[in-house]
N, C-alpha and C positions, 0 to 999 in steps of 0.2 A: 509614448511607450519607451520606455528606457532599453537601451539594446544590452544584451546578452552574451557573454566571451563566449568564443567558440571553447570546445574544449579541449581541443591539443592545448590551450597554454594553461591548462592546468599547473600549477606550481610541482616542479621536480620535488622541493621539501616536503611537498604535502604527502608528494603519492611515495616517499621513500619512510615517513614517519606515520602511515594509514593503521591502523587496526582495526575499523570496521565499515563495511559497506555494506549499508541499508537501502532496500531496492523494495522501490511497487511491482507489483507481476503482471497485471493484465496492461499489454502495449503499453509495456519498459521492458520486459526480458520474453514477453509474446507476438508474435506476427501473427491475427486473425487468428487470434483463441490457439495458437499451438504452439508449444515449449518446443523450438528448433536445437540441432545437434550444438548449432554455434553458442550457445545461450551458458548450455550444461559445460560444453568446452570451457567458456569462462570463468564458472564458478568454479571450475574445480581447479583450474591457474590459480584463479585469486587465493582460493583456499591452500591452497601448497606453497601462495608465496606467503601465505602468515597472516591473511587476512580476514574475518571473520566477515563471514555474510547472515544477513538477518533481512529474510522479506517481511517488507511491512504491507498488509494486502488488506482487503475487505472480503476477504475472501471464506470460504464457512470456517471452520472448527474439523471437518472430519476430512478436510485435502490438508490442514496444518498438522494433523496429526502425521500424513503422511509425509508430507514435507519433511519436518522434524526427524522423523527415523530415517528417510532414505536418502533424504539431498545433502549435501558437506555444508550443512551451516550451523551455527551457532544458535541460533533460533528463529520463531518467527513469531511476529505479530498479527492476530488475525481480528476477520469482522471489524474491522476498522478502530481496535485499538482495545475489543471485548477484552482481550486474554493474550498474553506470550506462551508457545511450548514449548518446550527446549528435549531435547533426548539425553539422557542420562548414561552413556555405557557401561557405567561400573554399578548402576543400580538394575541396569536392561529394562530401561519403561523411560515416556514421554513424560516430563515435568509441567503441570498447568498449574501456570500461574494469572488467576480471574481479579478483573476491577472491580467487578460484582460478587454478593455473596449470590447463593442460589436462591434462598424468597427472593431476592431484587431481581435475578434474572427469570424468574416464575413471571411476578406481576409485569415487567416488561413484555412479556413473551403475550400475557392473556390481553395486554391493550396494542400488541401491534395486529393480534387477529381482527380487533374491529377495523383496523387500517387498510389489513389485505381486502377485508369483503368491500370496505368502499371501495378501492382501489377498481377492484376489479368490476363492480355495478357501474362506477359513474364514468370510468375511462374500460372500456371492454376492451378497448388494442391493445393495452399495457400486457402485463404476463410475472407472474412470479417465478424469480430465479430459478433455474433450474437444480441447482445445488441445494436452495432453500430448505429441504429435510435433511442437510448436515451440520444447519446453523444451531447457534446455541442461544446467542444473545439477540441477532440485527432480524432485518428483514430485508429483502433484496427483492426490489422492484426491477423487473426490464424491462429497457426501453428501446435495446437493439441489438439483444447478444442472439436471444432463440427468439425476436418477432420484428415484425415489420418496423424500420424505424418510426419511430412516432411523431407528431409533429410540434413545432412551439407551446401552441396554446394545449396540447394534450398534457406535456411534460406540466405547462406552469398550472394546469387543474391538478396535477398529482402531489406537486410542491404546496399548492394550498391546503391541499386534505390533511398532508402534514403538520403544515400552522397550526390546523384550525385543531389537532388530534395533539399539537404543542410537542411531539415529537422530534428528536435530533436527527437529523439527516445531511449526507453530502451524495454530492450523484460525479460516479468516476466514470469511465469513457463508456460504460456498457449498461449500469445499474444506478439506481438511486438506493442508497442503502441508507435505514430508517433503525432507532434504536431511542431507549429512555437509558439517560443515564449521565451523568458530569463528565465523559472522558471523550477522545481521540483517538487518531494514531500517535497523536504527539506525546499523549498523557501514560501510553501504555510504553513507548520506546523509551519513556525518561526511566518508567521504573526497569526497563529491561535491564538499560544500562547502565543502576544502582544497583539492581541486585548484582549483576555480573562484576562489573570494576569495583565496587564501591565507591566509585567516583560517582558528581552530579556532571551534567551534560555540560554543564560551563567550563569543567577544568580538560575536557577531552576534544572541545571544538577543533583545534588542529591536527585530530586525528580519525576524524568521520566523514563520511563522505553518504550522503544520499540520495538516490536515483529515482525521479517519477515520471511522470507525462501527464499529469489532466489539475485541474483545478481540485479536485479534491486532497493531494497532495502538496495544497499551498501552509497549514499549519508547520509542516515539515522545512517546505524551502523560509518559511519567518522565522522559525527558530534557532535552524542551524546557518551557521558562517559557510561551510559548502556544500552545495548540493548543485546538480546535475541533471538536467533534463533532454530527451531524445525529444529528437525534432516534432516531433507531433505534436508536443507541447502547444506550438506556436497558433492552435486554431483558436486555443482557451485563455491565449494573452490577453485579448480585448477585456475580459470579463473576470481578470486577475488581481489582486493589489498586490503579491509579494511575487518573487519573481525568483527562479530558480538561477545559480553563479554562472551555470556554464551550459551551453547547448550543443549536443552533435549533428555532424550533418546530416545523419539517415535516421531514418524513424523507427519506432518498437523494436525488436529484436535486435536489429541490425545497427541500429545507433546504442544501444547494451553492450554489445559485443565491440564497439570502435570505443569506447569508453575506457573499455576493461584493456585491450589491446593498450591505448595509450598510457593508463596506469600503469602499466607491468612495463612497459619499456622504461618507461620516468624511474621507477622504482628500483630497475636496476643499476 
């Protein structure tokens, strides 16, 4: 296992020439499912110092809408790469922008209901997301956000029903989230970041920065040059191949917030 810079030696040039930090939410800017005061404190530093935040989440459709209007960021990416929203002020409405037309998201949606009913017949502990009536495109399986954690062999009978149902899935620290479709988080943040700069992501690598914690945010750390991981990261090394630049010492929330603290000093 290849070791990991901590992240105080993040490059001064990098955090002084940033324009955008891209963050996962659940444990990377969460402690135990809750948006702490220190979290919000740092987005809105980052934001005032010129920095544009964009959560990239798996998270439904009807918390990004909220997102989008109320939090200081530039956009967000949700359900794992379905869709970006972005809030428009000068139009006063959310801009959605989808990888899917809506037939693809139809027929997606009618083949992930046979998924939930196995789901839920052949593994009874599991449980659907509790958010899951605000998704649009995924499906959200849980495995230990609202139920008992589950154990090895129950998670790999769920991961098979997937195969065998030839479904897209990645499972982040609390859900396995399931979807038909060609895209990512990776595939929906390229076009964020086209539409926005007009640039592709190759000509801005020295000015992005992206923040996760679980194995499902490894397309993110193989594509970009830096990215960022709070310590928690380190339970889902063994079962990694790409590997995030730099690690903090404290976990979820709190290693978010020693992140953002170290940027902002570097920066000025």
């Amino acid at each position: 296992m290849k070791p990991i810079t901590p992240v105080n030696e993040i490059p001064e040039d990098l955090c002084k020439n940033l324009l955008y930090l891209f963050t996962d939410i659940d444990d990377t800017i969460t402690t135990a499912g809750k948006l702490p005061s220190s979290t919000f404190e740092a987005i809105w530093k980052l934001h005032d110092a010129g920095i544009k935040i964009v959560p990239v989440t798996g998270r439904p459709a009807g918390w990004c809408d909220h997102i989008a209007r109320m939090w200081p960021v530039a956009g967000v990416v949700g359900e794992n790469g379905a869709f970006y929203f972005s809030y428009d002020p000068q139009q006063r409405k959310v801009i959605r922008k989808y990888l899917q037309s809506a037939d693809e998201r139809k027929q997606g949606r009618d083949r992930l209901n046979k998924i939930k009913e196995r789901v839920l017949e052949e593994v009874p502990n599991a449980g659907i997301a509790s958010d899951q009536d605000f998704r649009i495109a995924d499906l959200a399986i849980d495995f230990c956000e609202d139920v008992t954690p589950l154990s090895k062999n129950e998670m790999d009978k769920i991961c098979s029903i997937l195969d065998e149902e030839k479904a897209v899935y990645k499972i982040s620290s609390i859900h396995i989230n399931c979807w038909y479709g060609d895209y990512d988080k990776l595939t929906c943040f390229r076009m964020l970041l086209k539409d926005f700069t007009g640039k592709e992501l190759e000509a801005l690598q020295d000015k992005i920065i992206f923040a996760g914690d679980s194995q499902n945010d490894e397309p993110m750390f193989k594509a970009l040059k830096h990215t960022i991981a709070v310590a928690n990261i380190k339970k889902f090394l063994p079962i990694m191949k790409h590997y995030p630049s730099y690690v903090t010492e404290k976990n979820d929330a709190e290693g978010f917030y020693e992140a953002s603290q170290i940027i902002l000093a570097k920066r000025k």
